[in-house]
C-alpha positions as CSV (number, residue, x, y, z in Angstrom):
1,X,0.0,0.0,0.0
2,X,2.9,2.2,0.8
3,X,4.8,1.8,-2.8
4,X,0.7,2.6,-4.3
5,X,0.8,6.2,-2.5
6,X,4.5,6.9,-2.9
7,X,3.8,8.6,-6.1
8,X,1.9,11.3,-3.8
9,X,4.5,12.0,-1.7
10,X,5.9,15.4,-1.4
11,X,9.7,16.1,-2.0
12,X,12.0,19.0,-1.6
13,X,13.2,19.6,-4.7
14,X,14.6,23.2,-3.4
15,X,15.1,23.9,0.3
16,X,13.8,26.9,1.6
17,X,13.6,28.8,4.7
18,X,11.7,32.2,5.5
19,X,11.9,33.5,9.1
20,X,11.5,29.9,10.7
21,X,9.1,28.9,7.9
22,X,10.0,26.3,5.5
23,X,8.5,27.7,2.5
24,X,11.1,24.8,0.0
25,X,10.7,23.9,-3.8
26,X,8.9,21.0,-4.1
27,X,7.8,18.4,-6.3
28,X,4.3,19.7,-6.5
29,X,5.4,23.4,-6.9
30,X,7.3,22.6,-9.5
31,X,4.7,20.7,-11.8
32,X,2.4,24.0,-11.0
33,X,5.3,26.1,-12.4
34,X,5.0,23.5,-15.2
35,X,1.7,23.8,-15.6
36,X,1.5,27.5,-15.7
37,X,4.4,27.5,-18.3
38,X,3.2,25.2,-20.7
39,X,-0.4,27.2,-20.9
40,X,1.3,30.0,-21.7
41,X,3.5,28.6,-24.1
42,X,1.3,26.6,-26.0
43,X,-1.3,28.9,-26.2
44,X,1.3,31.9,-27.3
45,X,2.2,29.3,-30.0
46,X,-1.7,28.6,-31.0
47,X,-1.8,31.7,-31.3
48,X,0.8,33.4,-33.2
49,X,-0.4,33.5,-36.3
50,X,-3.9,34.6,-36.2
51,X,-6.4,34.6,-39.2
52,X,-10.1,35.3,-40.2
53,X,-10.5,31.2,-41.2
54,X,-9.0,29.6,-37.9
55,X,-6.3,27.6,-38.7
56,X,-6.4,23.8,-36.4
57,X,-4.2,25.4,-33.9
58,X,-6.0,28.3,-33.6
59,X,-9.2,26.5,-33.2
60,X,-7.9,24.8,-29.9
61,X,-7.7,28.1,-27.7
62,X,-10.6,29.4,-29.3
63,X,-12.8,26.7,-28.6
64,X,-11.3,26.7,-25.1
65,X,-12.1,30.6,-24.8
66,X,-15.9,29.6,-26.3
67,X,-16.3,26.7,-24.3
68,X,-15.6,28.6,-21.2
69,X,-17.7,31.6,-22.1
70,X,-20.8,29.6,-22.7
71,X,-20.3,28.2,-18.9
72,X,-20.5,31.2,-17.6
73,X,-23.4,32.5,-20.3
74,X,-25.4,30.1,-19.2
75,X,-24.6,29.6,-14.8
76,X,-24.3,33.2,-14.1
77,X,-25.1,35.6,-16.8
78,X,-23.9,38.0,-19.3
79,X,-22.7,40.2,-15.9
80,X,-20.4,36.8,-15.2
81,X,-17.8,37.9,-18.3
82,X,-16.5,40.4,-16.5
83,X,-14.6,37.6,-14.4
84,X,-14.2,35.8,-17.7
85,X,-10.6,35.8,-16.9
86,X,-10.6,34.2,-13.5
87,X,-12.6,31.2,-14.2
88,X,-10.7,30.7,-17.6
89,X,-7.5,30.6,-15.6
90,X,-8.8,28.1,-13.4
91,X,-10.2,26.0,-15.2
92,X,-7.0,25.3,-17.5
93,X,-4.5,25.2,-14.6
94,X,-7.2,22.2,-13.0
95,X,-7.3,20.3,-16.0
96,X,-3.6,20.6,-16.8
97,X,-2.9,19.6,-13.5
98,X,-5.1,16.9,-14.3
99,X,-4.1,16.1,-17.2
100,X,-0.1,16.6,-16.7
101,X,-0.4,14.0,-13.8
102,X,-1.2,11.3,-16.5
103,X,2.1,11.6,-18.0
104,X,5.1,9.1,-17.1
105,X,7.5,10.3,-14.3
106,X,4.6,13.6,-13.8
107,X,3.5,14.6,-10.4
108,X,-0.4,15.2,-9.9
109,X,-0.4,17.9,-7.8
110,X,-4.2,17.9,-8.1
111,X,-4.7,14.8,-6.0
112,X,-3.0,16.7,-2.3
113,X,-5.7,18.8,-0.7
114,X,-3.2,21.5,0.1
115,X,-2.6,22.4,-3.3
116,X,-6.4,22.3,-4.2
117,X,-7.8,22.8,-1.4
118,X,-5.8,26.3,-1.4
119,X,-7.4,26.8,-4.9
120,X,-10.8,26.1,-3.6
121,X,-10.4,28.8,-0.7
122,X,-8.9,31.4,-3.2
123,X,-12.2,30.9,-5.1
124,X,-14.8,31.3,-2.0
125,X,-12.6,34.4,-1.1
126,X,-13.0,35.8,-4.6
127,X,-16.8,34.9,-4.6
128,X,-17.2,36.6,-1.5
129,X,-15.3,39.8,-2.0
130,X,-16.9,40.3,-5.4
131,X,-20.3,39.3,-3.5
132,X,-19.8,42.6,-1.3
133,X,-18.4,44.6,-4.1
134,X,-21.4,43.9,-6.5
135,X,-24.3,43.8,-3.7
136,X,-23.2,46.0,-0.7
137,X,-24.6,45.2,2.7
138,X,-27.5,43.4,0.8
139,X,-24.9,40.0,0.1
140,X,-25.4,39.5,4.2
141,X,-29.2,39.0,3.0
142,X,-27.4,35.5,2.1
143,X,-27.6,34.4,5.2
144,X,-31.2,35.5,5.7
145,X,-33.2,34.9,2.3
146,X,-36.0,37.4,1.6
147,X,-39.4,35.6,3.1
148,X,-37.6,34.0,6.0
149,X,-38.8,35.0,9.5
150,X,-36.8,37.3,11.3
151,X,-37.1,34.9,14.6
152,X,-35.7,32.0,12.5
153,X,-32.6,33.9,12.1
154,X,-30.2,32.3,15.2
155,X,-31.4,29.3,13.0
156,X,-30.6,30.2,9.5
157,X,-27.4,32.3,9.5
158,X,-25.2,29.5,10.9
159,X,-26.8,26.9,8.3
160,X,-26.1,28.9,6.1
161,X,-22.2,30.5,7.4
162,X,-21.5,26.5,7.1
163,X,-23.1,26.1,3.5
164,X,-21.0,28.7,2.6
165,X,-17.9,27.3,4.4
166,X,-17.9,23.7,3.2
167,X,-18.2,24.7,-0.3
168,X,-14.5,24.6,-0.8
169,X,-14.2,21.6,1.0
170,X,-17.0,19.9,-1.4
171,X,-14.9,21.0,-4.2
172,X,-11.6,20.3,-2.8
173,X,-12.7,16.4,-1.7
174,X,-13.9,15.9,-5.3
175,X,-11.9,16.7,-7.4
176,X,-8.7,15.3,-4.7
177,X,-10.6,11.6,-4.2
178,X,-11.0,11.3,-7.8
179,X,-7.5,12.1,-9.0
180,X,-6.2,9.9,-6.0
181,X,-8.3,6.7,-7.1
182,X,-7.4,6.8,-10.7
183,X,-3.9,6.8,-10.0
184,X,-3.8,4.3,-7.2
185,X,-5.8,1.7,-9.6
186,X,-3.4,2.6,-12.5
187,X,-0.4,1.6,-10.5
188,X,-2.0,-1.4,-8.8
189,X,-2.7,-2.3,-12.7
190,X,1.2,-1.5,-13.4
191,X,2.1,-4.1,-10.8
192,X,0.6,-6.8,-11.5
193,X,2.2,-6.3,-15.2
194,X,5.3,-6.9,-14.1
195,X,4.7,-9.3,-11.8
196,X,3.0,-11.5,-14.4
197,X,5.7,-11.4,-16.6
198,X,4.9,-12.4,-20.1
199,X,0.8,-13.3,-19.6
200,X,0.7,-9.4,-18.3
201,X,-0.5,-8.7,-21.2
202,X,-4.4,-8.9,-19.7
203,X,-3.7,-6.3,-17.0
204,X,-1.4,-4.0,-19.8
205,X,-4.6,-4.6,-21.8
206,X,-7.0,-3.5,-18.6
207,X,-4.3,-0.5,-18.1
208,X,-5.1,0.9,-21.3
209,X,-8.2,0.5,-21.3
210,X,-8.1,2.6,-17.9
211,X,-5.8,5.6,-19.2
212,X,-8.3,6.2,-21.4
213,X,-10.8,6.3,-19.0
214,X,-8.7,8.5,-16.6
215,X,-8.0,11.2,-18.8
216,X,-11.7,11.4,-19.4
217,X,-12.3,11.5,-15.5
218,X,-9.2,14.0,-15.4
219,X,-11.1,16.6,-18.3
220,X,-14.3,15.7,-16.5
221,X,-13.7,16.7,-13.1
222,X,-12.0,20.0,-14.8
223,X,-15.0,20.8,-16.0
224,X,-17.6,19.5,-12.8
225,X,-14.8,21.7,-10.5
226,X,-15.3,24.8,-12.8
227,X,-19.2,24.7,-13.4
228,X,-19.6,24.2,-9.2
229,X,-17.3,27.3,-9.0
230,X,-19.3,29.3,-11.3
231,X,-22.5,28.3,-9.9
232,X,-21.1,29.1,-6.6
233,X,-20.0,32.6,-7.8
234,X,-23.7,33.4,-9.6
235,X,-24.9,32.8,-5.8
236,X,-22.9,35.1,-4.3
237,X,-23.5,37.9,-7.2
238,X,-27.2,37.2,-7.2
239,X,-28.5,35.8,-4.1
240,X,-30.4,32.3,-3.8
């Protein structure tokens, strides 16, 4: 069981120390920086030569960029572009991370709850702060829907303090659970490959068939970790 979860483990790939704090390099830092690079790149190189008639490069970003647009079109609104940019950001550094994790000799730092679960509180931060911007003092009425007795209050504003709280965690466990299943199977899989020796070709043949099916999971849960965020971010612009 140990040798299935050594692929999560963290390592120091840089060691680091801030006033006590160990703030070092690691394994899953650097896949992020990874990540991050290789958006940029290869959508700088999609892009580079731009044209009327899409070429097939250009068609990947911009059916990205559509794809993405039409989320938020439909979850929160036309009022939603504005923060166009934040939920296109996030959703491409999820699925990469997904995605990149699939990749021989790749860390996934999608399946630790730290690195997500970071993520997922950045977003209810966000959600919140543009909650106040957009609504004022009426966003509180979140924790008090119009129609609700006023004596059912001591009642309703913590139910709804902790709906609001464990919305990160929701996303955080889902998208972390899934990642970390996939990859555990895929290496139990592996094993068994090489410990059958020449009749591993069944599990090889059961391994594909999985990779296949994990990269669809990995895209899937992209897109089930973006839609919840928007959804989540339409609430907190427009009230329940």
């Amino acid at each position: 069981m140990s040798d299935l979860m050594e692929q999560f483990a963290i390592k120091t790939v840089k060691p680091l120390e801030l006033n006590g704090y160990n703030v070092s390099f690691t394994n899953s830092s650097l896949f992020m920086v990874i990540a991050a690079v290789f958006i940029v790149l290869a959508f700088s190189l999609c892009l580079k030569k731009k044209a009327i008639i899409p070429t097939k490069a250009q068609c990947i970003p911009e059916s990205i960029y559509e794809f993405i647009y039409n989320m938020i079109e439909s979850n929160i609104g036309k009022e939603g572009l504005r923060y166009f940019s934040f939920i296109f950001t996030l959703f491409l550094f999820v699925i990469m991370g997904n995605v990149l994790g699939m990749m021989p000799y790749c860390f996934t730092f999608t399946s630790h709850f730290a690195a997500v679960g970071a993520l997922s509180v950045m977003g209810l931060l966000f959600n919140v702060t543009m909650g106040i911007k957009k609504r004022k003092w009426g966003y509180f009425r979140t924790f008090l829907p119009h129609g609700v007795p006023l004596w059912l209050a001591p009642l309703m504003v913590p139910m709804e303090l902790i709906s609001l709280a464990t919305e990160p965690f929701s996303l955080t466990v889902r998208l972390v659970m899934n990642m970390m299943i996939g990859h555990i199977i895929l290496k139990l899989f592996a094993g068994f490959i090489v410990m059958m020796g020449v009749f591993g070709i069944i599990p090889m043949i059961f391994d594909g068939f999985i990779i296949v099916f994990e990269l669809f999971i990995a895209c899937l849960q992209a897109y089930i970790y973006t839609i919840l965020s928007c959804i989540y971010l339409g609430q907190a612009l427009n009230g329940h």
